[in-house]
C-alpha positions in Angstrom: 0.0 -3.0 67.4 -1.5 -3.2 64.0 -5.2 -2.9 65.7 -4.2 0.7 68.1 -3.1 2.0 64.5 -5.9 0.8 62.7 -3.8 -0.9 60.1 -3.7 -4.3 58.8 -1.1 -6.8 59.9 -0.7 -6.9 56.4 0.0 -3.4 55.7 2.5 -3.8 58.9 4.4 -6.6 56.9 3.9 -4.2 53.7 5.8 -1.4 55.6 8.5 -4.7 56.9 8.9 -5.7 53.0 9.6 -1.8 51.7 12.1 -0.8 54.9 9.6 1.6 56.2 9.1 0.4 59.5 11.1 -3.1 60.3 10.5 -4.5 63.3 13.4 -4.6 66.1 13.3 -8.5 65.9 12.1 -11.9 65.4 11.0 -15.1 67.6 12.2 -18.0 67.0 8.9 -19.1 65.2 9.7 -16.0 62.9 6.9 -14.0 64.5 7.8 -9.3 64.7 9.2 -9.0 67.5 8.5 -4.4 68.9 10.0 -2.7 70.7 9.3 1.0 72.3 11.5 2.7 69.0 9.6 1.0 66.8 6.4 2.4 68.2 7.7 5.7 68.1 8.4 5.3 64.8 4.9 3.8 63.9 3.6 6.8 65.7 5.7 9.2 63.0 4.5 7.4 60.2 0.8 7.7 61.1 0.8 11.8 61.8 2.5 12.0 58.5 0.0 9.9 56.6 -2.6 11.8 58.0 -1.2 14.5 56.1 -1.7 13.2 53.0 2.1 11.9 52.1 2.8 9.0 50.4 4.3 6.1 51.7 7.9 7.4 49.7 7.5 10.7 51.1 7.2 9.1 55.1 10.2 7.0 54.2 12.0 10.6 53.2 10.6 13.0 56.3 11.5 9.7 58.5 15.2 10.2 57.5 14.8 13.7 59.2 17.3 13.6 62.1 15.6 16.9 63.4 12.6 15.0 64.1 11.9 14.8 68.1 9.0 13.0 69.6 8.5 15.9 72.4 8.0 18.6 69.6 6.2 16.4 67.5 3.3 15.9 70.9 2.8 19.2 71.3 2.5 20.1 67.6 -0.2 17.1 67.7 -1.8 18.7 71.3 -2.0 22.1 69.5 -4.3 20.7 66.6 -6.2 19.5 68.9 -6.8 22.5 70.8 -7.5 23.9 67.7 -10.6 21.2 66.9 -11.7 21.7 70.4 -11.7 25.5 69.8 -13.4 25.5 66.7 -16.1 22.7 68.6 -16.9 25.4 71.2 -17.3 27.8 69.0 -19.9 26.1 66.7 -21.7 24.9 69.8 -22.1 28.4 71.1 -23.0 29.8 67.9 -25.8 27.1 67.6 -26.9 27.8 71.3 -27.2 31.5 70.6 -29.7 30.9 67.1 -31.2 28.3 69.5 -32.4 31.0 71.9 -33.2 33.9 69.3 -35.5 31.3 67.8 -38.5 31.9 70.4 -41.7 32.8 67.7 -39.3 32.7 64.6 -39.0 30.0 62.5 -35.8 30.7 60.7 -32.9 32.6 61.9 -31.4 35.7 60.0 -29.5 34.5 56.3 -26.5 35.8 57.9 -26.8 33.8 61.2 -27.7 30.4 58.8 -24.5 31.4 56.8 -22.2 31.3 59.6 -23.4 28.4 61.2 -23.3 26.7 57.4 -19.7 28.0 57.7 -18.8 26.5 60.6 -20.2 23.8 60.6 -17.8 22.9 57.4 -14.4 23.4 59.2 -15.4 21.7 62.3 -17.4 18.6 61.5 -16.7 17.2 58.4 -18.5 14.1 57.9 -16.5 12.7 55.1 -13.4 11.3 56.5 -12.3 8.8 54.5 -12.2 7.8 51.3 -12.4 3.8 49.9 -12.2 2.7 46.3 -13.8 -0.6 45.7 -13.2 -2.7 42.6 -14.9 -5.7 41.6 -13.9 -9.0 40.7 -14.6 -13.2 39.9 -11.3 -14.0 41.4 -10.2 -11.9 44.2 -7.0 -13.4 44.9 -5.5 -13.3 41.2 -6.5 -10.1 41.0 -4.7 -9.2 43.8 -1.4 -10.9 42.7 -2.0 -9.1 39.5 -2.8 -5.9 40.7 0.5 -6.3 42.8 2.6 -7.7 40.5 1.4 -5.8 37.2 0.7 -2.9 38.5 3.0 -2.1 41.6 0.0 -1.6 44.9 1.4 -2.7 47.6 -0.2 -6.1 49.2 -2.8 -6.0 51.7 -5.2 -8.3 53.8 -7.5 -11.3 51.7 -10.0 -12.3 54.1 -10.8 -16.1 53.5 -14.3 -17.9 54.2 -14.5 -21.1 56.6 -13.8 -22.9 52.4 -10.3 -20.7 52.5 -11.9 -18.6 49.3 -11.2 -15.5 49.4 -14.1 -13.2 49.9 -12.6 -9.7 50.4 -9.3 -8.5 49.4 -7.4 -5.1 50.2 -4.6 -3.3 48.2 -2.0 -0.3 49.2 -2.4 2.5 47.0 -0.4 5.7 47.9 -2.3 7.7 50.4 -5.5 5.3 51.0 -6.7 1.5 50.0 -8.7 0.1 47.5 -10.6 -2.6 48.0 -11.2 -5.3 45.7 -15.2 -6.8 46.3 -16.7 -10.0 44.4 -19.3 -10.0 42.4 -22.9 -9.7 43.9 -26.3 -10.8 42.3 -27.6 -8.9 45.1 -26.2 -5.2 44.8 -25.9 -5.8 40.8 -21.8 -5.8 41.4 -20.3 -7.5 38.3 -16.8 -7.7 37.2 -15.8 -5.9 33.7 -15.0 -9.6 32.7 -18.4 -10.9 33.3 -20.5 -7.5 31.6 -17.8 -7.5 28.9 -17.1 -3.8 29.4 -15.4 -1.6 31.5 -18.1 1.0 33.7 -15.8 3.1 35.4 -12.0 3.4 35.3 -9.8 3.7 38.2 -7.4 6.6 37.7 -3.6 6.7 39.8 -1.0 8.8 40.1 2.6 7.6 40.1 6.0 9.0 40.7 7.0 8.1 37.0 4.5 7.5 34.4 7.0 6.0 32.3 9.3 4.0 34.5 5.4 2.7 35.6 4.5 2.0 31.7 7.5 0.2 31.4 7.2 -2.5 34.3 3.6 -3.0 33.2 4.5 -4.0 29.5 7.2 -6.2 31.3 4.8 -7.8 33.0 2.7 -8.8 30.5 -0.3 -5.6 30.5 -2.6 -5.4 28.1 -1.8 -1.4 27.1 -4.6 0.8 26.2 -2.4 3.2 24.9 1.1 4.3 25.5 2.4 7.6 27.7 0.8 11.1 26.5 0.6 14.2 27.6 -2.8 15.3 27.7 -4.4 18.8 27.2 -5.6 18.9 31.0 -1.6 19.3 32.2 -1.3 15.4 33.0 1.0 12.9 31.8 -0.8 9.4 32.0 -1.0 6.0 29.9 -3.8 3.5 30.2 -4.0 -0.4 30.4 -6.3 -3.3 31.4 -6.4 -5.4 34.5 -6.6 -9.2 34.0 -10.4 -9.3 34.0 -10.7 -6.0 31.7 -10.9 -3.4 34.3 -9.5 0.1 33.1 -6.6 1.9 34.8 -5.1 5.0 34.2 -1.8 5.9 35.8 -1.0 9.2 35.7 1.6 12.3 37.2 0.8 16.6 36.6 2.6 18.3 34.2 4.8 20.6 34.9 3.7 24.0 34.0 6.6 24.4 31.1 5.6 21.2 29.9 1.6 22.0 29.2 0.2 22.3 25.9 -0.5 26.0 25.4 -4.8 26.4 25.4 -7.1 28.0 23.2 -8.6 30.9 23.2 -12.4 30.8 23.8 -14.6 30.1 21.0 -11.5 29.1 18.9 -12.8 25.3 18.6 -14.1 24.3 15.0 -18.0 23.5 15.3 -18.6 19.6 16.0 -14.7 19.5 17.6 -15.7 19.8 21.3 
């Protein structure tokens, strides 16, 4: 099941642990025992998270007793026929420059426009997005970065040795994963180059509630909950081999520092 939704087993025991999607049963060996509900659930879950909710959001919409599997098919058909539209319509579009291009070597601005156009809402070659983070010691920085930090678990991929050589973490809408360190691509952990090179920034429901459970568990803290000039509420603190987070929630708009004009900064300020 966890392979036909492209997720981990892990992130199906992740989804088990945080009452998201628990499965019907259990063996006798204590092996997740399915059943057809739980696929229709497993089916809600992933056309909400390809909308971009969070794993508390799914939990909320799930709760939704208006929710029907028949309407939910034919919203999913419709997008579809949507993609397919916008596919036949790019293709003809290229067919027609195609032909008008007998003894011309470019096609009109306006033609190369809308085909540039088009070409962006139909085949977006970006589709996903996955953070990396490097490491010495994948495993404890896994159980740190769960522990400390709140991610949810996710899959450590072991060697024929049992060391760990690729790790994954649960973090809101995507996954990060953590990488060791390789002589090979110059990949070196903040702990080995004594400095952090790049900071991983998150937001959370509650930058503060999310300060405190870090300091509980021991975080070194950067500095402490502020609101920044840029509308976001965020603190800062280290992982345990020095890499820089920043966790992090938007202001609301009554609660933004009010801007300067133009102009107004004092020379050598900016």
């Amino acid at each position: 099941m966890a392979k036909a939704a492209g997720l981990t087993v892990r992130a199906l025991h992740h989804y088990d642990q945080i009452g998201l999607l628990k499965p019907s049963s259990r063996s006798g060996a204590g092996h997740r025992l399915y059943v057809d509900a739980d696929l229709d659930r497993l089916y809600r879950i992933c056309l909400l998270r390809r909308l971009g909710l969070s794993l508390a959001e799914v939990a909320t919409a799930l709760d939704d007793r208006r929710w029907a599997l028949r309407p939910a098919m034919a919203r999913h058909i419709a997008e579809l026929d949507q993609r397919l539209e916008a596919a036949a319509q790019l293709r003809g579009l290229l067919a027609r420059l195609q032909a008008g291009l007998d003894g011309v070597r470019t096609p009109p601005v306006e033609d190369m426009l809308e085909l540039l156009e088009a070409m962006t809402t139909t085949e977006g070659t970006l589709t996903q997005r996955i953070s990396i983070a490097v490491y010495v010691d994948l495993e404890a920085a896994h159980d740190f970065l769960v522990r400390v930090f709140g991610f949810g678990p996710g899959e450590l991929a072991r060697d024929e040795h049992g060391k760990v050589v690729h790790g994954e973490i649960q973090a809101g809408d995507g996954v990060i994963w953590l990488h060791p360190e390789s002589s090979a691509f110059g990949l070196v952990s903040p702990r080995t180059v004594g400095a952090a090179t790049s900071c991983m920034a998150v937001i959370v429901d509650d930058v503060d509630a999310h300060y405190r459970h870090a300091v509980a568990e021991g975080a070194e803290i950067e500095y402490q909950p502020v609101d920044r000039p840029y509308g976001f509420r965020e603190y800062s603190a280290r992982d345990c081999e020095g890499g820089l987070w920043s966790f992090m929630k938007p202001l609301a708009e009554a609660d933004r520092a009010p801007t300067r004009p133009e102009g107004s900064e004092q020379s050598g300020n900016r």
